[in-house]
DRENVOLUM-733439 format. One record per atom (N, C-alpha, C, CB): atom name; residue in one letter; x, y negated, z. Coordinates in nm, 2 decimals, padded with zeros to 4 digits. Glycine has a CB too. Layout:
N
+------+------+--------+--------+--------+
| name | resn |     xx |     yy |     zz |
+------+------+--------+--------+--------+
|   CA |    a |      X |      Y |      Z |
...
+------+------+--------+--------+--------+
END
This chain:
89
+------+------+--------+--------+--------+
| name | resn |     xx |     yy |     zz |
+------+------+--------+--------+--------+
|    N |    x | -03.22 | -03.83 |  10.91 |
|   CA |    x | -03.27 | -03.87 |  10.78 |
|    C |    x | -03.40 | -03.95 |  10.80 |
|   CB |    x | -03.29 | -03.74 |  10.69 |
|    N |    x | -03.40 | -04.09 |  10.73 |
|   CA |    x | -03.51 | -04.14 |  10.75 |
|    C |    x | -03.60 | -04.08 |  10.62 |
|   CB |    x | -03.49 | -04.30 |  10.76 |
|    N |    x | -03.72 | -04.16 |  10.71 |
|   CA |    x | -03.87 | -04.12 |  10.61 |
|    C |    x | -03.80 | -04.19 |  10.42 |
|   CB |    x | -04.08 | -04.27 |  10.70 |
|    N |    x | -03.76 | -04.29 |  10.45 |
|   CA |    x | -03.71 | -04.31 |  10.31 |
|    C |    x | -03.64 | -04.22 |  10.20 |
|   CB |    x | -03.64 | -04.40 |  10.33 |
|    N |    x | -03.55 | -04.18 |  10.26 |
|   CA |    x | -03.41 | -04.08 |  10.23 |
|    C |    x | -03.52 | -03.99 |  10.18 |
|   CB |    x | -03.29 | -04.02 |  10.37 |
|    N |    x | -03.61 | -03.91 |  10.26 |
|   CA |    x | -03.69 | -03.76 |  10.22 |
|    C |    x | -03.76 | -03.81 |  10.12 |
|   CB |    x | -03.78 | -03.68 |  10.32 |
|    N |    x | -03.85 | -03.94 |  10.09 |
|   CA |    x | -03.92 | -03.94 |  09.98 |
|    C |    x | -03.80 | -03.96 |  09.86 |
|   CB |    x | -04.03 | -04.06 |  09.99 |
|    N |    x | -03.72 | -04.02 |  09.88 |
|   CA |    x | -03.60 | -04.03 |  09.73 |
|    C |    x | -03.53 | -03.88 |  09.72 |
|   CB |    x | -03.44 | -04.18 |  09.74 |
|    N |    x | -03.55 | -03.82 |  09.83 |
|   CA |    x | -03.51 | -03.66 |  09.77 |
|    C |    x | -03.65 | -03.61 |  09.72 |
|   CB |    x | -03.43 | -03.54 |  09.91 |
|    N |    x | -03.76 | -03.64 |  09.73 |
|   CA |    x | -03.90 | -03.54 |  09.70 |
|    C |    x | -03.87 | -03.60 |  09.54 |
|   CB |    x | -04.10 | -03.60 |  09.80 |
|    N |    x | -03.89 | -03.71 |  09.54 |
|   CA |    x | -03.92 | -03.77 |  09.39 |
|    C |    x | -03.77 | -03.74 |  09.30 |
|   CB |    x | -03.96 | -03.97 |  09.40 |
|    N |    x | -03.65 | -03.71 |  09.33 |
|   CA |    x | -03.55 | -03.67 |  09.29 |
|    C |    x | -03.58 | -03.54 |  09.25 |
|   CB |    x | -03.45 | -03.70 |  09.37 |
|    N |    x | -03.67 | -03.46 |  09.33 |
|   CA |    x | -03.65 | -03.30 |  09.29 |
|    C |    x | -03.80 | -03.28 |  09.21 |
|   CB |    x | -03.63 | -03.18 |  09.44 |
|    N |    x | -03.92 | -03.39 |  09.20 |
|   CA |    x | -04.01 | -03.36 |  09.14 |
|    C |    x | -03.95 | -03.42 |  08.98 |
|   CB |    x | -04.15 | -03.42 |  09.20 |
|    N |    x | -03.90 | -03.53 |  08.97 |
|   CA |    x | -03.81 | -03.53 |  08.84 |
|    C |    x | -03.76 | -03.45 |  08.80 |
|   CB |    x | -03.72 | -03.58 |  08.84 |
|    N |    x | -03.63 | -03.39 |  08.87 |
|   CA |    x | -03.54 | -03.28 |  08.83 |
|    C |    x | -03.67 | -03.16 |  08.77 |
|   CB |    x | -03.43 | -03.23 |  08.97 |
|    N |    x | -03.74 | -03.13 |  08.83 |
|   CA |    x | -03.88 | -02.99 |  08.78 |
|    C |    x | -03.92 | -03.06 |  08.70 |
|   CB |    x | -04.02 | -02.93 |  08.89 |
|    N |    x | -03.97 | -03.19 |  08.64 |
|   CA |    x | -04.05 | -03.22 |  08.52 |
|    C |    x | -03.92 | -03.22 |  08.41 |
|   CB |    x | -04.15 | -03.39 |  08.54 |
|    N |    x | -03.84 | -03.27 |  08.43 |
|   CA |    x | -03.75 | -03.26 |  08.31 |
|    C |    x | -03.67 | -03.13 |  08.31 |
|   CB |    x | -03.64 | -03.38 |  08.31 |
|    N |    x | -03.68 | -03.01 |  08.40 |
|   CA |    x | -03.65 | -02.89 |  08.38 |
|    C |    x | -03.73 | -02.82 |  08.29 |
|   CB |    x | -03.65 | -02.83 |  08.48 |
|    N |    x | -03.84 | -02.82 |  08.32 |
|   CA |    x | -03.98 | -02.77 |  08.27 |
|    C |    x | -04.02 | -02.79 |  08.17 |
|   CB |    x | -04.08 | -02.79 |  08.34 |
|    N |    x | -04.01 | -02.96 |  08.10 |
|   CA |    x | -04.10 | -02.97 |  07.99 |
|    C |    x | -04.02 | -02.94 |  07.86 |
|   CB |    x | -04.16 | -03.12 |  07.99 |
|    N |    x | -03.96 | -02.88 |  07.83 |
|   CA |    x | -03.90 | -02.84 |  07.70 |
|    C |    x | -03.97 | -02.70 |  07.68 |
|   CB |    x | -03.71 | -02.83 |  07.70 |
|    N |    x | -03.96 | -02.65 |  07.76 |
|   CA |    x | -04.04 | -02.50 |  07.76 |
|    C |    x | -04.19 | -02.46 |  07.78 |
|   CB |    x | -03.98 | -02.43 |  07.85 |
|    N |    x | -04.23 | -02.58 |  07.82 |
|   CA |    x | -04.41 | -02.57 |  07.85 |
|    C |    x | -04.47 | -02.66 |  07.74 |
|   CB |    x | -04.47 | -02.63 |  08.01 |
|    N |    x | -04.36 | -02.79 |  07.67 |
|   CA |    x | -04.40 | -02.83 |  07.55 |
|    C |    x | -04.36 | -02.72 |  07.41 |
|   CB |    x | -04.35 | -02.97 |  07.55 |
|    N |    x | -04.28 | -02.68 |  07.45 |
|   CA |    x | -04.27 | -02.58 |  07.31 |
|    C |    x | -04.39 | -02.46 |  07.33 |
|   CB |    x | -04.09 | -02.50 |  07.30 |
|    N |    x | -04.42 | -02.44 |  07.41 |
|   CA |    x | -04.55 | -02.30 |  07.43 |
|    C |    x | -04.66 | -02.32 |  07.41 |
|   CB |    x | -04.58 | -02.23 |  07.55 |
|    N |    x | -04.69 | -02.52 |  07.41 |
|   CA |    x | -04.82 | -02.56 |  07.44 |
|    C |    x | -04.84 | -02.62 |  07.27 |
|   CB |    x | -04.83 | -02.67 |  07.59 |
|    N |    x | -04.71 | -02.61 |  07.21 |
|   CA |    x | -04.68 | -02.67 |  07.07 |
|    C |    x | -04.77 | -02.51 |  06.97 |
|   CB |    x | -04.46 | -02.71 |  07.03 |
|    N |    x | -04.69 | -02.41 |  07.04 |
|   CA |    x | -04.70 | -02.26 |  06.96 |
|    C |    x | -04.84 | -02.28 |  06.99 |
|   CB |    x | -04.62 | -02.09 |  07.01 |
|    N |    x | -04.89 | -02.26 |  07.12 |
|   CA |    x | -05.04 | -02.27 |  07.09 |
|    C |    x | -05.15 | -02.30 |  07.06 |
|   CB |    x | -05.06 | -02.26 |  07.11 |
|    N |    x | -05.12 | -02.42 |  07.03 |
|   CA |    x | -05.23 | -02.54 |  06.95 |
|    C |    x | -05.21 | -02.48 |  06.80 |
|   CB |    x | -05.17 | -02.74 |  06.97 |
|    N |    x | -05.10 | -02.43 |  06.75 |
|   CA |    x | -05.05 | -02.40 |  06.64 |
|    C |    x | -05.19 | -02.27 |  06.57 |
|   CB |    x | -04.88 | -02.35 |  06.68 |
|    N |    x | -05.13 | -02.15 |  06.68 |
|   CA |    x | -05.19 | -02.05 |  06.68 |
|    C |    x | -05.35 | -02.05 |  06.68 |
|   CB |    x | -05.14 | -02.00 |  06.77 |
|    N |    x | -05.41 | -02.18 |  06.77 |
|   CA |    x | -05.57 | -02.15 |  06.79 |
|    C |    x | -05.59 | -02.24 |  06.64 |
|   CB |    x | -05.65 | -02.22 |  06.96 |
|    N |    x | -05.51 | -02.34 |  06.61 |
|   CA |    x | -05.53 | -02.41 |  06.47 |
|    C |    x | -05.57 | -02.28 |  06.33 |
|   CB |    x | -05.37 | -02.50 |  06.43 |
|    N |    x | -05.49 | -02.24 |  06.39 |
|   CA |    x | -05.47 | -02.09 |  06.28 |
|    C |    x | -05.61 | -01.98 |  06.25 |
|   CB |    x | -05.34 | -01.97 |  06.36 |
|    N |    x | -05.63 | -01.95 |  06.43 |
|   CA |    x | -05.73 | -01.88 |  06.46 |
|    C |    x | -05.89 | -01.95 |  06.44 |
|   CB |    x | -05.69 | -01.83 |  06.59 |
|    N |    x | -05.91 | -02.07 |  06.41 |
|   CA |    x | -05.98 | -02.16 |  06.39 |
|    C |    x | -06.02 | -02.13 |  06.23 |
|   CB |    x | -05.90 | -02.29 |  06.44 |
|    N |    x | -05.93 | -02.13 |  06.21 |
|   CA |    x | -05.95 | -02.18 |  06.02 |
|    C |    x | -05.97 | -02.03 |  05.97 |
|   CB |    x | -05.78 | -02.27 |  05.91 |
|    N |    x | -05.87 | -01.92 |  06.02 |
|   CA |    x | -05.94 | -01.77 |  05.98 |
|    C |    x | -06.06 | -01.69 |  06.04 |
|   CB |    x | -05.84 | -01.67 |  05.98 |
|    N |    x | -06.11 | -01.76 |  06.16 |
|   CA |    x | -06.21 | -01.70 |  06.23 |
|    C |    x | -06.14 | -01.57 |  06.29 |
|   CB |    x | -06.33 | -01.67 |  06.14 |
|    N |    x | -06.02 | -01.56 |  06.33 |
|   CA |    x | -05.94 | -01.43 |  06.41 |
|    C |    x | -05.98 | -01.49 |  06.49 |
|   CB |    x | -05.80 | -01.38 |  06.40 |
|    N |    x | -06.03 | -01.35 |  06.63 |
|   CA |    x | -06.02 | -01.44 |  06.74 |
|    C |    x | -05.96 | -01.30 |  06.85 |
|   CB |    x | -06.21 | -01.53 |  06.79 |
|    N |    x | -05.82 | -01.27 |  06.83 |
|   CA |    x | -05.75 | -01.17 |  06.90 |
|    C |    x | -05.68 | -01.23 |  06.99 |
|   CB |    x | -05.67 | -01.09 |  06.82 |
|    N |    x | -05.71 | -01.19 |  07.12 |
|   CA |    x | -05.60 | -01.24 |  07.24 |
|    C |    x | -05.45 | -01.18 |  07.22 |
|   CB |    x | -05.67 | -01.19 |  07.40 |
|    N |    x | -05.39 | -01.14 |  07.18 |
|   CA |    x | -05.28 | -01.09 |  07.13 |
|    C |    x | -05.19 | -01.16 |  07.05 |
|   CB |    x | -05.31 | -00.99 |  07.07 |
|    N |    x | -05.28 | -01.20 |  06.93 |
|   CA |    x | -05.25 | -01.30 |  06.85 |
|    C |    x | -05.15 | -01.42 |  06.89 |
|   CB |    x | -05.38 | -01.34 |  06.81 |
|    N |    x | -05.25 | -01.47 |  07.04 |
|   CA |    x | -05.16 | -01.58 |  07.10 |
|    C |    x | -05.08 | -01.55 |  07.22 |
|   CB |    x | -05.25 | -01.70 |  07.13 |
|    N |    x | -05.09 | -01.44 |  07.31 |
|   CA |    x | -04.95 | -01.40 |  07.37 |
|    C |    x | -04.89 | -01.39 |  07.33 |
|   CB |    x | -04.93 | -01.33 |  07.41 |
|    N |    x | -04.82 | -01.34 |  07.23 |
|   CA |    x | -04.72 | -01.24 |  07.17 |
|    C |    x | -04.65 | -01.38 |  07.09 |
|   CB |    x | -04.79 | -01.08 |  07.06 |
|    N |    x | -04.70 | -01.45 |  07.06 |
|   CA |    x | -04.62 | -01.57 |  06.99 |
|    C |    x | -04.55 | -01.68 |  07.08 |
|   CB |    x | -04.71 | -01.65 |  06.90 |
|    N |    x | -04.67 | -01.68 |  07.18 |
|   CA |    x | -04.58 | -01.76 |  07.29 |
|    C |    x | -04.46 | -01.71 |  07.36 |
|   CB |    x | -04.65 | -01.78 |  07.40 |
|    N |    x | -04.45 | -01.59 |  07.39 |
|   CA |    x | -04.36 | -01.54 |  07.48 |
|    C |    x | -04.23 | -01.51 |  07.40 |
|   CB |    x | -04.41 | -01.42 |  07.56 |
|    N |    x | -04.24 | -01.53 |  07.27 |
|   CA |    x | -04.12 | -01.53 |  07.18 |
|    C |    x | -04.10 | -01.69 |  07.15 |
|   CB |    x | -04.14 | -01.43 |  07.03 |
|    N |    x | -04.18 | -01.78 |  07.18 |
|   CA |    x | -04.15 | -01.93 |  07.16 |
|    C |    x | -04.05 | -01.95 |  07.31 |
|   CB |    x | -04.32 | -02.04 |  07.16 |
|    N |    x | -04.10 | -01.93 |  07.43 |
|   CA |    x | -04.09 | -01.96 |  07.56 |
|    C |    x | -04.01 | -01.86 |  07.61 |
|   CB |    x | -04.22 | -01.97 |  07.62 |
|    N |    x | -03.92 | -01.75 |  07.50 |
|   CA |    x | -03.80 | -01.71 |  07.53 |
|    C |    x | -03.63 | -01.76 |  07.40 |
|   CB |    x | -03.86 | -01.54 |  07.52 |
|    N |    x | -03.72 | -01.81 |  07.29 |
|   CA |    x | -03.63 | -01.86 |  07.23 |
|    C |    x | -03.65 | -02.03 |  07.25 |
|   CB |    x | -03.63 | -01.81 |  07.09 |
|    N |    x | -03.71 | -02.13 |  07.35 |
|   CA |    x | -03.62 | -02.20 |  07.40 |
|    C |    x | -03.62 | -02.16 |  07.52 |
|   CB |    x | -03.63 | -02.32 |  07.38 |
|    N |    x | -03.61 | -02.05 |  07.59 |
|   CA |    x | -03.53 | -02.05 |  07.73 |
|    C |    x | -03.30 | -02.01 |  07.64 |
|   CB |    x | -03.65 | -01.86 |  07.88 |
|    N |    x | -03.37 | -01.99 |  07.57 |
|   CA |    x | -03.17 | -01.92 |  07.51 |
|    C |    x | -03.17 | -02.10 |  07.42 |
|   CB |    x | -03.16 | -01.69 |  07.33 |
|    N |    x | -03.21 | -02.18 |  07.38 |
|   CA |    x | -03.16 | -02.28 |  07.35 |
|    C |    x | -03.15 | -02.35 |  07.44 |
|   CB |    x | -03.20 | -02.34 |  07.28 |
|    N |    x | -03.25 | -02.43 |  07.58 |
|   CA |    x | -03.27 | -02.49 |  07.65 |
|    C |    x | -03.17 | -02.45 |  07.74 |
|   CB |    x | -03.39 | -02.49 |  07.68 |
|    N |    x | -03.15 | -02.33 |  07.78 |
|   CA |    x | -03.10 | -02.26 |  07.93 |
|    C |    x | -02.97 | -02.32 |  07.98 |
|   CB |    x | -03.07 | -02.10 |  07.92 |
|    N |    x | -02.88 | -02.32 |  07.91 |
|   CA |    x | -02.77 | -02.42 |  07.94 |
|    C |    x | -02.75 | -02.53 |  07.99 |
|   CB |    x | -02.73 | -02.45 |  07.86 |
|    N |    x | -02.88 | -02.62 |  07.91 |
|   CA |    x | -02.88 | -02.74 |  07.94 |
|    C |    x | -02.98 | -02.78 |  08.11 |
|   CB |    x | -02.94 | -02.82 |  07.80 |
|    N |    x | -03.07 | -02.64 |  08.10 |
|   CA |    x | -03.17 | -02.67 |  08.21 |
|    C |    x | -03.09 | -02.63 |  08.34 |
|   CB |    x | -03.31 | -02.58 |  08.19 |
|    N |    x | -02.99 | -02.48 |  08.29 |
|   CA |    x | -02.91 | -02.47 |  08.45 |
|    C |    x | -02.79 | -02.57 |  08.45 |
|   CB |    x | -02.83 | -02.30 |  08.48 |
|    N |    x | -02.75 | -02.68 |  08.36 |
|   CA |    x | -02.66 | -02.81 |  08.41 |
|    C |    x | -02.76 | -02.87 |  08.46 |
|   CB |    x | -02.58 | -02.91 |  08.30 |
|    N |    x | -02.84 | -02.90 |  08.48 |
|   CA |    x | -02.92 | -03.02 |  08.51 |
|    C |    x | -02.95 | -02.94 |  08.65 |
|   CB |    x | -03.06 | -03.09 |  08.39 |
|    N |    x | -03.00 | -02.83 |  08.69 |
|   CA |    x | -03.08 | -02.76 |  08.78 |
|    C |    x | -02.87 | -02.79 |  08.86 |
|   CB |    x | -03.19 | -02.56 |  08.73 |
|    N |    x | -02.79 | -02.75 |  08.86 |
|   CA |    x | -02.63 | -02.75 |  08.92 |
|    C |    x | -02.61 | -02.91 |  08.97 |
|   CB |    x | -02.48 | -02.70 |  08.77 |
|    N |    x | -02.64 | -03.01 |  08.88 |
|   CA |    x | -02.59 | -03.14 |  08.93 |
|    C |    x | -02.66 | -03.21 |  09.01 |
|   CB |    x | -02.58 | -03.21 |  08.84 |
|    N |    x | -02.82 | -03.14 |  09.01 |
|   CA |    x | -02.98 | -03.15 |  09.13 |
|    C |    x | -02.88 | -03.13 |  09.26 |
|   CB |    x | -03.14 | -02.96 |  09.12 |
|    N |    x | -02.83 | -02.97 |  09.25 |
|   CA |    x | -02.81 | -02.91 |  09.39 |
|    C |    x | -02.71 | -02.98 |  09.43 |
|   CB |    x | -02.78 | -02.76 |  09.39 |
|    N |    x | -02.60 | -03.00 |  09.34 |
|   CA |    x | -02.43 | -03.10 |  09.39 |
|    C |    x | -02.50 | -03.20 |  09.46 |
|   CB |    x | -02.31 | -03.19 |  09.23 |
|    N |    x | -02.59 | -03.31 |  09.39 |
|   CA |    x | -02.61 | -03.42 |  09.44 |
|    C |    x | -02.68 | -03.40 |  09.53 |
|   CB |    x | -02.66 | -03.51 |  09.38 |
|    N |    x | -02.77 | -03.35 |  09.58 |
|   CA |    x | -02.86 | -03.25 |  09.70 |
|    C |    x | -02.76 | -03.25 |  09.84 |
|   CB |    x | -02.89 | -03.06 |  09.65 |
|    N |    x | -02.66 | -03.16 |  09.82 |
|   CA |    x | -02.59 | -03.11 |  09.88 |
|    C |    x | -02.51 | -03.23 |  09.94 |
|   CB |    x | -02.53 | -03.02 |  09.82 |
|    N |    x | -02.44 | -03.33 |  09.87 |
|   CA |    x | -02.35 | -03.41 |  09.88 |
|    C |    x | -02.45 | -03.54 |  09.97 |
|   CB |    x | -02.29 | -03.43 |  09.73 |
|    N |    x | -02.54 | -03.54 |  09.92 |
|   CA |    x | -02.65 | -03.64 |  10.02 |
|    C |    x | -02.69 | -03.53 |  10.16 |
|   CB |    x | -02.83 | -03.68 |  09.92 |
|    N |    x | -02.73 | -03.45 |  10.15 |
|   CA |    x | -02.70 | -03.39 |  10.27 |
|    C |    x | -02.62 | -03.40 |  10.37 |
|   CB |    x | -02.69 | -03.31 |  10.27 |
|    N |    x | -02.49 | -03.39 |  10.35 |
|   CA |    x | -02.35 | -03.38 |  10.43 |
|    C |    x | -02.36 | -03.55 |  10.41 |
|   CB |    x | -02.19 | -03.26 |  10.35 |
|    N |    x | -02.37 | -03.59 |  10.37 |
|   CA |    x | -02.39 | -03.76 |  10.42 |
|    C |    x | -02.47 | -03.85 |  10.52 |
|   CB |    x | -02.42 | -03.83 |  10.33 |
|    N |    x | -02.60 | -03.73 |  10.53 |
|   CA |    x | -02.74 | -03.77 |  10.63 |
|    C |    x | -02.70 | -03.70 |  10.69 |
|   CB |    x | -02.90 | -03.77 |  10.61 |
|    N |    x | -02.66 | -03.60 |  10.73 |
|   CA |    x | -02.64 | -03.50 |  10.86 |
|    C |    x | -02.49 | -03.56 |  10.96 |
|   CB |    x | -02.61 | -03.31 |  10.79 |
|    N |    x | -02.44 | -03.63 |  10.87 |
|   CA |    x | -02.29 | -03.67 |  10.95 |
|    C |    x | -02.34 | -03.85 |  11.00 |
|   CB |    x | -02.10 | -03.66 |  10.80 |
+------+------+--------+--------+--------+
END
């Protein structure tokens, strides 16, 4: 495997993790701007307040997202795999 080949597999799998990732770290980072907006204007200032909302944001899109994130995470590994057995032979 040349030096080439490993950087288009590095940047193939730092892709694949940014477009895995950002549906679920933009929806938690959406709840929480939400929440400190909130906590802002009533002067609440409970750490609870903003756990407990995130981890029900960042579990209801892992059950919307999840499907689509473990296709995309399956077609990573196929194409992975399949470039493998092509550099190794």
């Amino acid at each position: 495997m040349s030096v080439d080949q490993a950087i288009t597999l590095v940047q193939q799998m730092l892709y694949t993790s940014l477009l895995v990732g950002a549906p679920v770290i933009l929806i938690a980072f959406i709840v929480g701007l939400l929440i400190s907006i909130f906590q802002a204007a009533t002067q609440i200032h409970e750490m609870t307040l903003t756990f407990i909302p995130k981890i029900f944001a960042t579990i209801i899109a892992l059950i919307i997202f999840g499907s689509w994130i473990f296709r995309k995470l399956i077609d990573f590994t196929q194409e992975l795999l399949k470039n493998l057995i092509v550099y190794i032979s």
